[in-house]
N, C-alpha and C positions, 0 to 999 in steps of 0.2 A: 309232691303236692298231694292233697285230701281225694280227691278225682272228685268230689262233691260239686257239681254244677253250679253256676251262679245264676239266681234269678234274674228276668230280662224285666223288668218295671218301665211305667212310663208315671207326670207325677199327674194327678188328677185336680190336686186343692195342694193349697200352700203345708200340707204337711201331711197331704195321702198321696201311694202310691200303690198304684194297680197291676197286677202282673198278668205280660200282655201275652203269653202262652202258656198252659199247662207247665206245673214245676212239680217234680219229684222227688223225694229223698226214700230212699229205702223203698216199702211198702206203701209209704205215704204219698198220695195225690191231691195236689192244689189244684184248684180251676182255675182256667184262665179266667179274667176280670174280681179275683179276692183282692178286695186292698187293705194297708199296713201303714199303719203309720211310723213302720220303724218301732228301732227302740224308744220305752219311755222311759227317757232319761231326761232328768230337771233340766231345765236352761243351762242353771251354773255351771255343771259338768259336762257341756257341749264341746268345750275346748279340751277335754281330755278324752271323752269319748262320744263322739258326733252321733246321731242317733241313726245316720243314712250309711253307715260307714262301708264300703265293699267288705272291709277287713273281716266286718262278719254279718251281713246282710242276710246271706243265705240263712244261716241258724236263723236271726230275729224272724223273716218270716213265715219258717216251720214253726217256731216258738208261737208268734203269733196264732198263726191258723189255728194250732193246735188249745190253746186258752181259746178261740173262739169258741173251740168244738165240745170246752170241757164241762161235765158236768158236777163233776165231785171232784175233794180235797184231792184223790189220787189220780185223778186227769192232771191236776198242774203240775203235781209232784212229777209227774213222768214227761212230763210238757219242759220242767225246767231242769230234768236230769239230760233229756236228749238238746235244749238249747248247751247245755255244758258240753256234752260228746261232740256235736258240731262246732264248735267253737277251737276244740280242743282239734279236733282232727283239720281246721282249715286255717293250723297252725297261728294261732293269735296268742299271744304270751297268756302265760299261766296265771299271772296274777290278775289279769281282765277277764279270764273265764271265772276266775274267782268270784271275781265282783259282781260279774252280772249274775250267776247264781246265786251269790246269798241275798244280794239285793232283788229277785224275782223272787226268791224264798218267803223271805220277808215279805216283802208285800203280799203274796199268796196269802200266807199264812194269817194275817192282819183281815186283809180284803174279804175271805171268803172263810172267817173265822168257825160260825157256826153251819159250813155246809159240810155235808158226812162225806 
């Protein structure tokens, strides 16, 4: 297994969730009470990938935190390269890490077109 901890969440609103102690990855420190609303993934594709899923929770919200935190193009960039390496290391099939990178990509890139 990844040894990557799994976030403790509690839910706050029908589609946020709060993290009810301090979370770590690497260097990185989450405060306790940041919340997440998960991945955002369309409705449609709920039944193939749930947006709360444990499978990869943990990654979504470093991912998340860290797009809170961003302030430039290469904030998300690095935001959506480390949601891939966590994904990857908390062994979730290869073609789902896929997806939610290029689909984070994309929207980045869309979303935050003209920031430097």
């Amino acid at each position: 297994m990844s040894g990557i901890r799994r976030p403790v969440l509690k839910p706050v609103d029908k589609d946020r969730f709060e993290l009810v102690e301090n979370y770590s990855y690497q260097v990185l420190n989450i405060p306790k009470g940041y919340q997440t609303n998960g991945a955002d993934i369309p409705r449609i594709f709920w039944s193939i990938f749930p947006p709360n899923s444990p499978e990869y929770l943990s990654a979504v919200v470093v991912h998340d935190f860290l797009c809170d935190r961003a302030r430039k193009k290469e904030d998300f960039r690095q935001a959506d390269k480390i949601l891939y390496k966590m994904m990857i290391a908390l062994e979730v099939s290869k073609w789902k890490c896929r997806v939610f990178y290029l689909a984070c990509r994309a929207y980045h890139k869309i979303r935050y077109w003209g920031l430097r």
